[in-house]
KEKE-3310 file (N, C-alpha, C; in steps of 0.2 Angstrom, whole numbers, plus 5000, padded with zeros to 4 digits):
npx = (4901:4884:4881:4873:4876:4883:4898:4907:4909:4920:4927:4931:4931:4941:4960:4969:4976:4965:4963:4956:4953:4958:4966:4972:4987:5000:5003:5004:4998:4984:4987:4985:4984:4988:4976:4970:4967:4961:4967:4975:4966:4971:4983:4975:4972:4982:4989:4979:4982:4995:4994:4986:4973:4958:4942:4935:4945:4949:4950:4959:4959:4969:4967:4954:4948:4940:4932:4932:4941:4937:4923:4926:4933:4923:4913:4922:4923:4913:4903:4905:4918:4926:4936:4937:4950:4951:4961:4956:4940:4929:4931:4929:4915:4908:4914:4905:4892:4892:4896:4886:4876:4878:4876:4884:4892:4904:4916:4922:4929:4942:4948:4960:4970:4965:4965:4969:4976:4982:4981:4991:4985:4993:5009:5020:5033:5038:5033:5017:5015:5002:4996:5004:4997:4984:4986:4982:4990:5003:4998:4997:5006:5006:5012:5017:5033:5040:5053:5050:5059:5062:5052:5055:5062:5060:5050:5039:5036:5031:5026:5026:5019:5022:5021:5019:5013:5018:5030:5037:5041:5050:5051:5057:5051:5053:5044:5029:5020:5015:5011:5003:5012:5006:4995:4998:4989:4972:4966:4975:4984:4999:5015:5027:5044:5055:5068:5084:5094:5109:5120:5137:5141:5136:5142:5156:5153:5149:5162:5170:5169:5169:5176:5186:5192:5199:5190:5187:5174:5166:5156:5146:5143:5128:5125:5119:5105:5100:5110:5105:5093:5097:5105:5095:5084:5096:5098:5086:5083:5093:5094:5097:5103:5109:5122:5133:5143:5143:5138:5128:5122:5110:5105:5090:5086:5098:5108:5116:5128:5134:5145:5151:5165:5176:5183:5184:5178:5167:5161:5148:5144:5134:5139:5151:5143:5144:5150:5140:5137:5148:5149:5137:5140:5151:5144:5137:5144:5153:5145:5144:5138:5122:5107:5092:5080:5086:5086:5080:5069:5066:5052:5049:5042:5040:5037:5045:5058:5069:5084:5091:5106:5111:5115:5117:5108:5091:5085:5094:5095:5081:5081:5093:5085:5092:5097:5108)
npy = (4252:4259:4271:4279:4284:4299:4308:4309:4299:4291:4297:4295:4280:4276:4273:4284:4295:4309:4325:4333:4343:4358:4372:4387:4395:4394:4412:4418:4427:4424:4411:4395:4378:4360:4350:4337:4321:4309:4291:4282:4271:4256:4259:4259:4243:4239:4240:4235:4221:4220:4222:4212:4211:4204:4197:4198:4205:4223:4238:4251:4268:4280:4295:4300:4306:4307:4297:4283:4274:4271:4265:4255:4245:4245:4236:4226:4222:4225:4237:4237:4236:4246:4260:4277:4292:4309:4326:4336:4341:4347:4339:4327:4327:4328:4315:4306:4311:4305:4292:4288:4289:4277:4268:4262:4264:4267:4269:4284:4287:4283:4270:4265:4252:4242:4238:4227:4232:4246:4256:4271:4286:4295:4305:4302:4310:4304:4294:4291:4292:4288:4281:4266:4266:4265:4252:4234:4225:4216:4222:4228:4240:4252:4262:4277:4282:4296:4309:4326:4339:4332:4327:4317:4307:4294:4279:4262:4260:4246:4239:4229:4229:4228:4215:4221:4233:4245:4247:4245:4236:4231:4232:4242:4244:4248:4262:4259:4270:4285:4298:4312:4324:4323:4335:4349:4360:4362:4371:4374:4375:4364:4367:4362:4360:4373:4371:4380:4389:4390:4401:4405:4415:4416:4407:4413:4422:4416:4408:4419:4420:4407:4391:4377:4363:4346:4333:4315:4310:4314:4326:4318:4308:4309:4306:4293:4286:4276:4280:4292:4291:4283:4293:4303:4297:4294:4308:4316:4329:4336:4345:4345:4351:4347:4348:4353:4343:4347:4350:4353:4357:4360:4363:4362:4363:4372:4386:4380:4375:4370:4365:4354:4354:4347:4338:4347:4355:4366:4374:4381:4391:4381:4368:4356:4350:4340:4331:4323:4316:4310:4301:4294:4288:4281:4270:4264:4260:4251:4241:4235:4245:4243:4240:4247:4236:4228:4232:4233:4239:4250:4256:4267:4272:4285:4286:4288:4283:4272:4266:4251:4242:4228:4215:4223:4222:4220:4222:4226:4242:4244:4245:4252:4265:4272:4282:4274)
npz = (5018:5023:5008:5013:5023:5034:5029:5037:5045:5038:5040:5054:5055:5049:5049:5059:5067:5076:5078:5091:5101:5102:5112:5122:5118:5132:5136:5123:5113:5103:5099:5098:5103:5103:5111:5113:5106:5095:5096:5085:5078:5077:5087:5099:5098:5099:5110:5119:5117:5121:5134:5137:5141:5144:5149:5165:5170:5180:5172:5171:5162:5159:5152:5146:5133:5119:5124:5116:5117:5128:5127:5119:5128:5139:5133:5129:5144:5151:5160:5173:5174:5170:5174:5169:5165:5165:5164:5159:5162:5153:5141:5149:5154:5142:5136:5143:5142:5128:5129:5137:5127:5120:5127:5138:5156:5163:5177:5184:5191:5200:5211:5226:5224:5215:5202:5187:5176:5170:5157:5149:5138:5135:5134:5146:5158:5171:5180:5186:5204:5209:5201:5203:5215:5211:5207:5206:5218:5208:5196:5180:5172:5156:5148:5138:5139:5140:5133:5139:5136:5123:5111:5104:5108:5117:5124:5127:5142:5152:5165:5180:5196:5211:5226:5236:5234:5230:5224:5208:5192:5177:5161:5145:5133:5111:5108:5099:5095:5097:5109:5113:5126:5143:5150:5159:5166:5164:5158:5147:5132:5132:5124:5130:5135:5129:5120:5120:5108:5102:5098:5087:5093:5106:5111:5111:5120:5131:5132:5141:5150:5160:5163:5156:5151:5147:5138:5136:5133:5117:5110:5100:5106:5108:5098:5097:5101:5111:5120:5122:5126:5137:5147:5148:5159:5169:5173:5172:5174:5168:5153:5132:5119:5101:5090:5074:5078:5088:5106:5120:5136:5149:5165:5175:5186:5193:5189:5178:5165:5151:5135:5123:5113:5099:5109:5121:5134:5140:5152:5165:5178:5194:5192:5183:5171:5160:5167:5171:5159:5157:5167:5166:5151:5155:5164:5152:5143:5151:5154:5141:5132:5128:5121:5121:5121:5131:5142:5160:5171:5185:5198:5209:5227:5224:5211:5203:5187:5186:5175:5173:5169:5160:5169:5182:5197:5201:5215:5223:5217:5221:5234:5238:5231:5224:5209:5196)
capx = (4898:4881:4880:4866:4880:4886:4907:4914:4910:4925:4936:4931:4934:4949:4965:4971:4976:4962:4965:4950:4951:4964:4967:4976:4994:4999:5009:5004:4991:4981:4989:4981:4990:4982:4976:4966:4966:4957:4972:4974:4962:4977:4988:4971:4968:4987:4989:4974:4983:5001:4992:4984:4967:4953:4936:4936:4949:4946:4956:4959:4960:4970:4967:4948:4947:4933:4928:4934:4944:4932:4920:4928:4932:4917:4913:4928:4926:4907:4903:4909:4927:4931:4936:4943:4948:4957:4962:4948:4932:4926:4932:4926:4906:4908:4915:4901:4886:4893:4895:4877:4870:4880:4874:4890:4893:4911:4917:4926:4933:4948:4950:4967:4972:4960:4963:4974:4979:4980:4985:4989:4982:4996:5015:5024:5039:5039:5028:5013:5014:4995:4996:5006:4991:4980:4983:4981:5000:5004:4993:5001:5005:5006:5011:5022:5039:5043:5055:5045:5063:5064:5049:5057:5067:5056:5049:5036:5033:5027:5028:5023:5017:5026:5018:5017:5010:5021:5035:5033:5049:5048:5054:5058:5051:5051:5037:5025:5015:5019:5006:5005:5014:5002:4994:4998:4983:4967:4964:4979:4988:5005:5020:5033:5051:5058:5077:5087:5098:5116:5125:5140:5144:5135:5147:5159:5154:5150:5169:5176:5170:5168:5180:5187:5195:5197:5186:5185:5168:5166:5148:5143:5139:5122:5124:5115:5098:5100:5114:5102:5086:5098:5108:5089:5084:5099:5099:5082:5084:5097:5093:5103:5104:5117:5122:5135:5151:5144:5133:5126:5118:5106:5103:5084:5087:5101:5110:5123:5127:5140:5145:5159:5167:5182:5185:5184:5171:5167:5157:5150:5138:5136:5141:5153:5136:5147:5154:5137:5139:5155:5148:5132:5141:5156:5141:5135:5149:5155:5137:5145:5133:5116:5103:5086:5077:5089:5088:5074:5067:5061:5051:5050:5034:5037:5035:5052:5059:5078:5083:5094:5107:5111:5121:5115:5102:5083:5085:5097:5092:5076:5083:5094:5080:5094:5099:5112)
capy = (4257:4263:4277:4285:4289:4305:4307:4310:4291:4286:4298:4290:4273:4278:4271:4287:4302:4315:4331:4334:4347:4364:4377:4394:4392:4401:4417:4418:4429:4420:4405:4387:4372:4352:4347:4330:4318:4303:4289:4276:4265:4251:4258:4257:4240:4238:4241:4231:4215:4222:4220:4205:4213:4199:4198:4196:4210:4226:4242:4259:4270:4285:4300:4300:4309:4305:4291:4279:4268:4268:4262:4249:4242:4241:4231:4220:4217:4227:4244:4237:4235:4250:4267:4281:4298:4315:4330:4341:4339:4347:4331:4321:4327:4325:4308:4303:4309:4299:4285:4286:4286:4271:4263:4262:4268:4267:4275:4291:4291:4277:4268:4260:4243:4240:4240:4223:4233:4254:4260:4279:4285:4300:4302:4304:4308:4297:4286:4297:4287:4285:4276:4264:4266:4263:4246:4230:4218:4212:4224:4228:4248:4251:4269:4279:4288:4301:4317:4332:4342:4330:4322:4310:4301:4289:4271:4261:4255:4240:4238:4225:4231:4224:4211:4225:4238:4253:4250:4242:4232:4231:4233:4246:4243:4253:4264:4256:4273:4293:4300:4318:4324:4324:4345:4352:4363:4357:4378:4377:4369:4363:4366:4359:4363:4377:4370:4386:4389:4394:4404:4403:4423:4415:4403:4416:4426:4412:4406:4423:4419:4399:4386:4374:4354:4342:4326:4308:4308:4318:4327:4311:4303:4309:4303:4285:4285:4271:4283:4299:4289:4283:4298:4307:4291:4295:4315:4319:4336:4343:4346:4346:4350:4344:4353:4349:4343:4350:4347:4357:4355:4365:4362:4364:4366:4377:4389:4377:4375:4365:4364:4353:4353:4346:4337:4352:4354:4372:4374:4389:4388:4380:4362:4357:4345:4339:4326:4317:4312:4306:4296:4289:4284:4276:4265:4260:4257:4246:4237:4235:4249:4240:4243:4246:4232:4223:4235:4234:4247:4250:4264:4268:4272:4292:4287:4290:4277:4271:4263:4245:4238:4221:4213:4224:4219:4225:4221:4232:4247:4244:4242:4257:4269:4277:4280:4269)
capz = (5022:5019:5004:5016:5031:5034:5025:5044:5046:5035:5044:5060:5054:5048:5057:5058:5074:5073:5083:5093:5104:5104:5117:5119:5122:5138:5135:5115:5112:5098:5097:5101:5103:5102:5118:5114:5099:5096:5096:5079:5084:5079:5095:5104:5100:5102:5116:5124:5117:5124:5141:5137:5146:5145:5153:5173:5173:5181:5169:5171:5158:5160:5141:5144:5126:5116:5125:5110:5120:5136:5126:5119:5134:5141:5128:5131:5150:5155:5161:5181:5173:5168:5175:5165:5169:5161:5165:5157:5163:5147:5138:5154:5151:5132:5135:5146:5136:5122:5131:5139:5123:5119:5131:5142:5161:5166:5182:5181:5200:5202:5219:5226:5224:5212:5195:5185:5171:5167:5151:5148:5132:5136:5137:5156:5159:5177:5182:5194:5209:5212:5196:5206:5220:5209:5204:5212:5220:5203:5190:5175:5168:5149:5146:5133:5143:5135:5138:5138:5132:5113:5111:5099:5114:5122:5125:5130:5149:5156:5172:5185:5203:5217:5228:5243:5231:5232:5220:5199:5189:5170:5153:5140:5122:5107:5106:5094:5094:5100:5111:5116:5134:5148:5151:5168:5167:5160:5152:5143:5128:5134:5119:5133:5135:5121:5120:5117:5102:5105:5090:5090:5096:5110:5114:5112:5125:5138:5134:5142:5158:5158:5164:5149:5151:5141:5138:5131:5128:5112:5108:5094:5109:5110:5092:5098:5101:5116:5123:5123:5132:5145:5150:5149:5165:5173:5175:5170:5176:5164:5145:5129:5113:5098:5084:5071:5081:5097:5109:5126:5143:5155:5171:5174:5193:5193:5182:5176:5159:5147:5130:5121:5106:5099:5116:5124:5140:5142:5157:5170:5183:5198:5191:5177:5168:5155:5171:5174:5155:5157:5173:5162:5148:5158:5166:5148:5138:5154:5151:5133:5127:5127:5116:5126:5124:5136:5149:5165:5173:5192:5198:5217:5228:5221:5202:5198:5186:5185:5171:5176:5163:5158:5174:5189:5200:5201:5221:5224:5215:5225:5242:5240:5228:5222:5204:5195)
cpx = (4892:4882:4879:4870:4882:4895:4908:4915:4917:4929:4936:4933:4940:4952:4971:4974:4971:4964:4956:4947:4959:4962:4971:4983:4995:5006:5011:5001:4989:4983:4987:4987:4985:4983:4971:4968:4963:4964:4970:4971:4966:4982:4984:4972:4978:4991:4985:4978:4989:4996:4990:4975:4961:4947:4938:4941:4945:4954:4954:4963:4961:4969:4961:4948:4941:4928:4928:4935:4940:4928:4920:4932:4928:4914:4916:4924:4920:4909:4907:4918:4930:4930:4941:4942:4951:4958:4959:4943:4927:4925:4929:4917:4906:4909:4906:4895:4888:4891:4889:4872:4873:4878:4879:4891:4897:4915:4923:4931:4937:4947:4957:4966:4966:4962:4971:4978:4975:4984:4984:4989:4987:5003:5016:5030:5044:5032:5023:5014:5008:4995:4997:5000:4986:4978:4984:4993:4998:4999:4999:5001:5007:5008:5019:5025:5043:5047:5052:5050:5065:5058:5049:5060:5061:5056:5042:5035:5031:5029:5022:5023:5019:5020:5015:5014:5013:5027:5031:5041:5044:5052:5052:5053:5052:5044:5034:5019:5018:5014:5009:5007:5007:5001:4996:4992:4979:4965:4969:4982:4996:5011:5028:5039:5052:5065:5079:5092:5103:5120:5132:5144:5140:5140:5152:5160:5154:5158:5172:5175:5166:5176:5181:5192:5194:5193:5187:5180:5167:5156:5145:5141:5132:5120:5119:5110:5098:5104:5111:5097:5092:5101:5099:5087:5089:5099:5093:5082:5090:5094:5098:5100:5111:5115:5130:5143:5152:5137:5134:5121:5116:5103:5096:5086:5091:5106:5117:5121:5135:5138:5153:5158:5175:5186:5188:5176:5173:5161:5155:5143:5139:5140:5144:5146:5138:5150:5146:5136:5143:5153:5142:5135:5150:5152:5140:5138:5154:5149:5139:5139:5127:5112:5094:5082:5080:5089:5081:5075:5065:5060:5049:5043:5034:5036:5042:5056:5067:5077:5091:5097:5109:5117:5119:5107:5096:5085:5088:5096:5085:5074:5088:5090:5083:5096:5106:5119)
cpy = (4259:4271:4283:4289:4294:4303:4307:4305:4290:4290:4296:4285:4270:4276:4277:4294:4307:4319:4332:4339:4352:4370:4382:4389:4399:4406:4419:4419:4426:4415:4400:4381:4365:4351:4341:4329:4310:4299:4285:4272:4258:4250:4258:4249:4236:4236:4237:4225:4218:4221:4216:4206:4207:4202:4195:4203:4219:4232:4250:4261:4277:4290:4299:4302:4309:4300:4285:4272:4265:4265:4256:4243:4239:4237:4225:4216:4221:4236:4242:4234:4241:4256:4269:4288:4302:4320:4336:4339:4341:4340:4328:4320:4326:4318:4304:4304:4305:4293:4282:4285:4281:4264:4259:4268:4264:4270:4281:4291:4284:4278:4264:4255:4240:4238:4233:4227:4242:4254:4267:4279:4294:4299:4306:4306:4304:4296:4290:4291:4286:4280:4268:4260:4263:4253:4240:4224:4215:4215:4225:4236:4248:4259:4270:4286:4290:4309:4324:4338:4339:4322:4317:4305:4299:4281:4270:4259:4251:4236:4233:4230:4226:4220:4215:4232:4244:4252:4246:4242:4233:4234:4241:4244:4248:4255:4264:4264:4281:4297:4307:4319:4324:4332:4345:4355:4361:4363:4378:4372:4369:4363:4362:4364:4366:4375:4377:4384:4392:4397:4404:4411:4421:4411:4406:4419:4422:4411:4412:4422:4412:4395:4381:4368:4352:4336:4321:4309:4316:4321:4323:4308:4304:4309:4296:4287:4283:4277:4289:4295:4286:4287:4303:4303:4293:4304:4318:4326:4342:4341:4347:4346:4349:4348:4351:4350:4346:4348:4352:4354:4360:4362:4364:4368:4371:4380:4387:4377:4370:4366:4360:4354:4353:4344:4340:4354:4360:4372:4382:4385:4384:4372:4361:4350:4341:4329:4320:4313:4310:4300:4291:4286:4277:4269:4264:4257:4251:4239:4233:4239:4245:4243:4243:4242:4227:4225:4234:4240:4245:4258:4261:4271:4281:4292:4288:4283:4277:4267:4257:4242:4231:4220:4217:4221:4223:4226:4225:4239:4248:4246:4249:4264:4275:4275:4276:4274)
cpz = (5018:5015:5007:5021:5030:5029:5031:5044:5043:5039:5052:5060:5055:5054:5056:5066:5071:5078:5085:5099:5103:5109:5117:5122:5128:5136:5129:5114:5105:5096:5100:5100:5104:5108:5118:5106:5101:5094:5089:5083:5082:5085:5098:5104:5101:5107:5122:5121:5120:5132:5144:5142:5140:5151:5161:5176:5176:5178:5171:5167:5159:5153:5143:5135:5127:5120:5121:5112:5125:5135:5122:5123:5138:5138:5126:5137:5154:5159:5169:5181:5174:5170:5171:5168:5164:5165:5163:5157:5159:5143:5142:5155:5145:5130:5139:5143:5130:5125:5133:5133:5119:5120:5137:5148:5165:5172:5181:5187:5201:5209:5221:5230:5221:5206:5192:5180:5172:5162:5149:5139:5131:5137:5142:5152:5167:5179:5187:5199:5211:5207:5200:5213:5220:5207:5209:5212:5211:5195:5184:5172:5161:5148:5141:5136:5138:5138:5136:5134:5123:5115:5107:5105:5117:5119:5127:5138:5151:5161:5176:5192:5208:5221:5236:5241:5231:5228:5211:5198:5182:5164:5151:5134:5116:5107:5099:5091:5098:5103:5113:5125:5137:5151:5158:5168:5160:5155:5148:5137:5133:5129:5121:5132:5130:5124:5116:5113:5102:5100:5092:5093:5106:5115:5115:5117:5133:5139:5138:5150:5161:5160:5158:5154:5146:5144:5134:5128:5123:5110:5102:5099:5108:5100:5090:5103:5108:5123:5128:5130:5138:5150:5152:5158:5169:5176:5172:5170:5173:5155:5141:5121:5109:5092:5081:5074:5090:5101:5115:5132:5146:5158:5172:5179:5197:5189:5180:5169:5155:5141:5127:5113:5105:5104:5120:5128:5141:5147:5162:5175:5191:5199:5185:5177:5165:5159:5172:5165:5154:5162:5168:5156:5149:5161:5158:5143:5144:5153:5145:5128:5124:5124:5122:5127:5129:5143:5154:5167:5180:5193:5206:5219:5227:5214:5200:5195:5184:5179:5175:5171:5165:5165:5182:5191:5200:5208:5225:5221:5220:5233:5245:5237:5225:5213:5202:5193)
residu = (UNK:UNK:UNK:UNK:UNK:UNK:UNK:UNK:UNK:UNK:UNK:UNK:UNK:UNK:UNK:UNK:UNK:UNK:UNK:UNK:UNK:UNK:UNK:UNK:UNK:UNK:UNK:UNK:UNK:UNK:UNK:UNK:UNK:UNK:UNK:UNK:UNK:UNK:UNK:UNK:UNK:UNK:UNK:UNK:UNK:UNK:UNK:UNK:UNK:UNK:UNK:UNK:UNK:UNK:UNK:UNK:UNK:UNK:UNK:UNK:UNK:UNK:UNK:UNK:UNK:UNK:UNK:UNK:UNK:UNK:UNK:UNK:UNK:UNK:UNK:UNK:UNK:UNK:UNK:UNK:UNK:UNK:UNK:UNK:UNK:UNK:UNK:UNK:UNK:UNK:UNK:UNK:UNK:UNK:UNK:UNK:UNK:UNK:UNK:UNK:UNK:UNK:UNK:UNK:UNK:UNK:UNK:UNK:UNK:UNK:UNK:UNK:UNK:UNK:UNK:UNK:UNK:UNK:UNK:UNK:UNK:UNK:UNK:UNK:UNK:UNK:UNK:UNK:UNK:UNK:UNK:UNK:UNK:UNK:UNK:UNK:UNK:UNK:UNK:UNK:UNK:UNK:UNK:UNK:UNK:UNK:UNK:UNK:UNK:UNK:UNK:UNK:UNK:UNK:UNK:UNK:UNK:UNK:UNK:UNK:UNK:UNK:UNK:UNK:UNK:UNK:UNK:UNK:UNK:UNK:UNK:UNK:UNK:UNK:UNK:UNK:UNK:UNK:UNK:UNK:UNK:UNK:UNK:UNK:UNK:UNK:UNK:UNK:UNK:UNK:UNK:UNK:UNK:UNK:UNK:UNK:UNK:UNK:UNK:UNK:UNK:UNK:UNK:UNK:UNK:UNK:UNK:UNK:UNK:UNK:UNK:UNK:UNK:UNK:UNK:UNK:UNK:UNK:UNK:UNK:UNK:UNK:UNK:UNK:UNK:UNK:UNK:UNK:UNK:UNK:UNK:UNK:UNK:UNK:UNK:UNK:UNK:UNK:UNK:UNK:UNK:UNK:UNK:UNK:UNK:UNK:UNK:UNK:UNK:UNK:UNK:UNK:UNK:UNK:UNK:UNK:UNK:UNK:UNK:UNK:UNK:UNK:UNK:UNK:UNK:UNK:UNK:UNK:UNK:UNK:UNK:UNK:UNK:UNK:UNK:UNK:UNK:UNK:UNK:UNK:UNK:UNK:UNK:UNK:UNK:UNK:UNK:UNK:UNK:UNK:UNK:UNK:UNK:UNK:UNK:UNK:UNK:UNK:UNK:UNK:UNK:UNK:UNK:UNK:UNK:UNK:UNK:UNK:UNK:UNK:UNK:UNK:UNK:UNK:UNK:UNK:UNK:UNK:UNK:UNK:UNK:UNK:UNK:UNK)
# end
């Protein structure tokens, strides 16, 4: 590199995450939270081989950011390949004068049934259905699912698009890479789900007015990583934390709650919760406790993705659009 460049140049270079834009968090006077980053430019270019995108194709790039990646695709495969979009339109004219003094014009406004290949530059927790809308009978989706209550639990996605354009089939992988969740609102940072902390005077007092059974499955179970991402898949809707010898559940949707210990199920609320991971780990230990990259996926014409073990069918899952 020349001498004469500016220093940032190295840290652009650099195969590194920068933080590139923060915002307030909502409901914490003075506090800001990360709400863009420029990606390693290795899980960019990672990425584009993982989807095998070539010239001829037409991609959509969801994370505008920086404009990093937009413009290295147009570069790939022409300014008439490539649309990107984001969720802050701050980012979305910052992206665009860059690009123009680039020399790169990309469109910003996706159309459906267009697009062979989208890769999000952000983590989901289901699959948006326009996504789905967006791409053409047989495109390919690239993105990183992740649970918005333990951003450590996820996967990669890659989904095929059904032949009638309204459902997608495909694989798990390890996530090669950890992207931030996707904002709800474009003025805020998003810090996600706060998992609450239970002491144990806590537990004490729920036990007095709580129902108690015993259980096989023991709270170690969400000791296996594979266990945890599949029980998340099947009941996305309750959250959990683990603590030593114990383990908890909360209903987002309604004021249920669980805890075991000691293969003891202490429950309150309007559902014992304790029962649908008894029901997901009876499915996965009959599977023989698969490890995720054996499992498929399908996602339905709402975005929601089931996860499929080793031995059932994709076609049924499909046909009744229900979970497993």
């Amino acid at each position: 590199m020349d001498a004469a460049q500016p220093d940032w140049l190295s840290t652009v270079y650099s195969n590194s995450v920068l933080v590139t834009q923060v915002k307030p968090i909502a409901g914490q006077s003075g506090a800001e939270g990360l709400t863009s980053s420029s990606s390693m430019p290795a899980l960019m270019a990672d990425m584009i081989e993982e989807l095998g995108i070539k010239p001829g194709m037409r991609v959509l790039e969801i994370g505008t950011g920086t404009g990093y990646n937009a413009a290295i695709l147009c570069h790939l495969l022409g300014d008439d390949a490539v649309t990107t979009l984001d969720i802050d339109q701050e980012l979305v004219a910052q992206a665009k004068d860059r690009l123009a003094g680039l020399g790169y014009q990309p469109s910003f406004d996706p159309q459906p049934a267009t697009y062979d290949r989208i890769l999000a530059t952000h983590a989901v927790a289901e699959i948006p259905a326009d996504w789905i809308r967006w791409s053409k009978p047989g495109g390919v989706i690239l993105t990183d699912l992740r649970s918005p209550a333990n951003s450590i639990l996820g996967a990669w996605a890659k989904l095929t698009v059904s032949d009638d354009g309204q459902t997608a089939t495909g694989v798990l992988m390890p996530a090669r890479g950890f992207f931030m969740s996707a904002r709800v609102t474009p003025e805020l940072a998003d810090i996600g789900e706060v998992m609450p902390e239970f002491t144990a005077d806590e537990h004490e007092r729920r036990a007095e007015s709580i129902e108690a059974r015993p259980t096989a499955v023991p709270a170690s179970v969400f000791d296996s990583e594979a266990f945890g991402l599949y029980f998340w898949r099947q009941s996305p809707e309750i959250s959990w934390w683990v603590g030593e010898g114990t383990a908890g559940l909360n209903g987002r949707r309604a004021e249920s709650w669980a805890y075991v210990e000691d293969l003891v199920v202490h429950y309150g609320g309007v559902e014992d919760l304790w029962v649908q991971v008894e029901r997901a780990f009876a499915a996965w230990a009959a599977a023989g406790k698969p490890e995720m990259p054996t499992w498929k996926v399908v996602v339905n014409a709402a975005g929601r993705l089931t996860v499929v073990l080793p031995g059932a069918a994709l076609t049924a899952v499909l046909e009744k659009g229900a979970v497993e």
